[in-house]
C-alpha positions as CSV (number, residue, x, y, z in Angstrom):
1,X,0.0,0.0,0.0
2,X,0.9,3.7,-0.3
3,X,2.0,5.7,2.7
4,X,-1.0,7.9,2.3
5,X,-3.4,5.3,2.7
6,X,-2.3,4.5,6.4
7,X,-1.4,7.6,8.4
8,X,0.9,6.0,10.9
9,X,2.9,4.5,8.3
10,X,2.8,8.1,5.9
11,X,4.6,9.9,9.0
12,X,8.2,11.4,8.8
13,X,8.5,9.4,12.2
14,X,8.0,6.1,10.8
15,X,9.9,6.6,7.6
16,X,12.8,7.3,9.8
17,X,12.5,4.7,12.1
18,X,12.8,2.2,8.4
19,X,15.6,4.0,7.4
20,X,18.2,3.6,10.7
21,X,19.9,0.9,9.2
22,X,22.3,2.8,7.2
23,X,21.6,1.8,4.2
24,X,21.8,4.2,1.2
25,X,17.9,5.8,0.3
26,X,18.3,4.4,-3.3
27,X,18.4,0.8,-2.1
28,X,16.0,1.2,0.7
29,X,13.4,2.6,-1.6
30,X,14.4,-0.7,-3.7
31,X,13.7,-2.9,-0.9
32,X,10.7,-1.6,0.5
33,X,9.1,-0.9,-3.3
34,X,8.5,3.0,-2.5
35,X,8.9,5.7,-4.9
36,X,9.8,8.9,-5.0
37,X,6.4,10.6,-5.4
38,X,5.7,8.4,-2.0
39,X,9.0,9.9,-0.1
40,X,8.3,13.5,-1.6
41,X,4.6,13.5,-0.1
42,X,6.0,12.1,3.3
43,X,8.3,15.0,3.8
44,X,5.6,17.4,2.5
45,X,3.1,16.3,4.6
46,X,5.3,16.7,8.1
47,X,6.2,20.3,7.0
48,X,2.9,22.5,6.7
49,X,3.0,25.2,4.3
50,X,4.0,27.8,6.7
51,X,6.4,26.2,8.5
52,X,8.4,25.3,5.4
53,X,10.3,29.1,4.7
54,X,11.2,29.0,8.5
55,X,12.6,25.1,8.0
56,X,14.3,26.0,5.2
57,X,16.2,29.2,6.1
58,X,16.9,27.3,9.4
59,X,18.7,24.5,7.4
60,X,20.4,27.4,5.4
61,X,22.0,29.0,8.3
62,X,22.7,25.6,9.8
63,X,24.6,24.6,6.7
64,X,26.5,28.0,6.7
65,X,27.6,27.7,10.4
66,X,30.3,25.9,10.0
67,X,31.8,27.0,7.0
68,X,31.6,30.7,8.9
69,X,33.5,29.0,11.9
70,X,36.0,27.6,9.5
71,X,36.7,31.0,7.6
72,X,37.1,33.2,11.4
73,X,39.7,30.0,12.3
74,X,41.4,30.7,9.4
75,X,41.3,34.4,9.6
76,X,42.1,34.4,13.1
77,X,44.9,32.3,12.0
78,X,46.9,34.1,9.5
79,X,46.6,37.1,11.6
80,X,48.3,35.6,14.5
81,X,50.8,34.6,12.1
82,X,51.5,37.6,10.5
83,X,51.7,38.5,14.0
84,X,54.6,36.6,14.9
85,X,56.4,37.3,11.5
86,X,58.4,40.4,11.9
87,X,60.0,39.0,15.0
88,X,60.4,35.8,13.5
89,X,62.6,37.5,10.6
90,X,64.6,39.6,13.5
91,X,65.1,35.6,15.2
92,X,66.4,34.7,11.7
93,X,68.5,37.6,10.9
94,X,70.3,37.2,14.3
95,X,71.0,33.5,13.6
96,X,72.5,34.1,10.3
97,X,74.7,37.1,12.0
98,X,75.7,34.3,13.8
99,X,77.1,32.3,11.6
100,X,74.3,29.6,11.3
101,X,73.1,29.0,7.5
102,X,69.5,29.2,6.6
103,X,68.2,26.0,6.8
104,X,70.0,25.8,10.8
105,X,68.1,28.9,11.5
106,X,64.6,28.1,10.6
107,X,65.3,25.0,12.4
108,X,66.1,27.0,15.1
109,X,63.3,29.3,14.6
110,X,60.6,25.7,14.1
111,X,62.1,24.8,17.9
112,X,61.7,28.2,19.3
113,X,58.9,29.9,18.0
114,X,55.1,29.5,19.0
115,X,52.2,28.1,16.7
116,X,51.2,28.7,14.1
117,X,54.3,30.2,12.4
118,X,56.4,27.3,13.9
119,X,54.4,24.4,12.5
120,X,54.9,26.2,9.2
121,X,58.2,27.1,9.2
122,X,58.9,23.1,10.8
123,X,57.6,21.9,7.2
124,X,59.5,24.0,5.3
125,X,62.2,22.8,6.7
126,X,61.7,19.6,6.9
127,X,60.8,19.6,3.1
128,X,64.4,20.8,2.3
129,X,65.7,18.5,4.4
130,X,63.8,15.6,2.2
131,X,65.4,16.8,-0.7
132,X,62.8,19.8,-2.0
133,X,64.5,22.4,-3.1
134,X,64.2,26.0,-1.7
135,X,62.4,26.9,-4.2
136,X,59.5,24.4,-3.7
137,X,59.5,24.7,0.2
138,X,58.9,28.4,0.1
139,X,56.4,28.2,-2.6
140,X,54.5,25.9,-0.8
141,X,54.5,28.0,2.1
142,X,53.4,30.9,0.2
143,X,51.1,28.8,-0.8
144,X,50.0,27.3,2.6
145,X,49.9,31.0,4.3
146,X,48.4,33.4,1.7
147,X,49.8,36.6,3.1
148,X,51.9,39.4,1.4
149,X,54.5,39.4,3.9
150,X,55.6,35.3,3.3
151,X,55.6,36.0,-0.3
152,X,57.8,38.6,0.3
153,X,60.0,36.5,2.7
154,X,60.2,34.1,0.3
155,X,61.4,36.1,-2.8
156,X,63.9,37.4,-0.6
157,X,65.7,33.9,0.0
158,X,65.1,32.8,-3.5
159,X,66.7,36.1,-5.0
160,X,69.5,35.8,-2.4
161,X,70.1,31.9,-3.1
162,X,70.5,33.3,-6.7
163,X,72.7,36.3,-6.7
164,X,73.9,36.3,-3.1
165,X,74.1,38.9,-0.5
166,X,73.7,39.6,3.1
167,X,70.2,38.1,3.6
168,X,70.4,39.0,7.6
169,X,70.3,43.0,6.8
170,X,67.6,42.7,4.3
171,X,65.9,40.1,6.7
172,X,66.2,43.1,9.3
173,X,64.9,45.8,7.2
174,X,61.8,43.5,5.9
175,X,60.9,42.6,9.6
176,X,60.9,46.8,10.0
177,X,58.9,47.5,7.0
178,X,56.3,45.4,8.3
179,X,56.0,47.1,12.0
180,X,55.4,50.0,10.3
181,X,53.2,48.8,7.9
182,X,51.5,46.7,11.1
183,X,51.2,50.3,12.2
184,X,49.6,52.3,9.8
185,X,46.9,49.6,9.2
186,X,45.9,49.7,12.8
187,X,45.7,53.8,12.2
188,X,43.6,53.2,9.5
189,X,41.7,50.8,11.1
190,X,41.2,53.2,14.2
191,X,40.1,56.1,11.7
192,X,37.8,53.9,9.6
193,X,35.7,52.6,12.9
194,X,35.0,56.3,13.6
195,X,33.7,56.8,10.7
196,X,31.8,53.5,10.7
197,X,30.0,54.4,14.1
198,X,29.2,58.0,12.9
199,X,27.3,56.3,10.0
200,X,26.0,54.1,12.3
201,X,24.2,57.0,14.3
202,X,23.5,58.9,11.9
203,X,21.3,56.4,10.5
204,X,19.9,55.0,13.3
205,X,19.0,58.4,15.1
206,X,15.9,59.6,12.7
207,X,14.3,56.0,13.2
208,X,15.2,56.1,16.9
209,X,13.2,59.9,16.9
210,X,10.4,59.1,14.4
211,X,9.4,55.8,16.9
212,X,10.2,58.0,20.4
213,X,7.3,60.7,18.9
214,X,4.9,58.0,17.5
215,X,4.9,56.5,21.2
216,X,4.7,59.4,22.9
217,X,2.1,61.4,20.5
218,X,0.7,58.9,17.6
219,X,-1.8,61.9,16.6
220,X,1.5,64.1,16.0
């Protein structure tokens, strides 16, 4: 028979209760000889008609959720790690001073540092030290830690592993550069929230006043 012919068995609650063996909804329809006009009219039937936007835009947000929690990790992340960079590059410019070479100081900096920048730094190490060139380690950072500052700290090596130099001072001078570049965004930042929260008021104000004088004289 057809679900709708027997109201226990055309309820969500007993199609569900069928279906807890795990079995893929293709071959349980096989096996209990149900179509797809029968499954379609079950889950219409347990969602009334003005119920169904509310479900839906429930089951919207609850699919976004985590891919929101995912993107603010990862956000969260790369800021903390841009964080940690310029001090990182100071760490490395000192090892090389003293006499380490590169791959011994980022070694050094993977052991010393905090996470995230030392779980990143540890694999680009420990690429090189599997027999990946410099090239492809630092590329594949770039590419693990989309920020402007890693690609710039890794053209740096590659252009000094090519035509030489003291990679310490420039090492030194890039770590600066991005203090005071660290700096001015946090001005801007500061500047643009101002601005933000004037807007803000300024919209929100003539609503505030039309509501305050419709409460206290709806004639007016």
């Amino acid at each position: 028979g057809s679900f709708a012919a027997d109201p226990t068995r055309g309820s969500l609650v007993f199609l569900a209760m069928e279906f807890v063996d795990g079995t893929t909804l293709s071959v349980w329809m096989r096996e209990k000889k149900r179509s797809w006009r029968e499954v379609l009219h079950v889950i219409r039937a347990a969602g009334r008609a003005e119920t169904f936007p509310a479900a839906l835009l429930l089951a919207l947000m609850a699919g976004f959720l985590p891919y929101a929690w995912l993107l603010r990790k990862r956000s969260k992340r790369l800021d903390l790690f841009e964080e940690q960079l310029p001090d990182s590059l100071d760490f490395l410019a000192r090892a090389l001073r003293a006499g380490h070479p590169f791959s011994a100081a980022l070694e050094l900096l993977a052991n010393e540092n905090q996470q995230p920048l030392s779980a990143e730094m540890r694999i680009a190490a420990d690429e090189r030290r599997l027999g990946r060139s410099w090239d492809d380690a630092l590329r594949n950072l770039s590419r693990r830690v989309p920020l402007l500052n890693v690609r710039l700290f890794a053209a740096a090596v590659l252009l000094q592993t090519l035509t030489g130099g003291k990679l310490s001072e420039f090492l030194g001078q890039l770590a600066e550069t991005m203090r005071e570049s660290a700096s001015l965004r946090g001005e801007v930042r500061a500047i643009a929230a101002h601005g933000r929260l004037t807007g803000i008021v300024l919209t929100v104000l003539p609503i505030g006043i039309a509501l305050l004088m419709t409460w206290v004289n709806p004639d007016y």
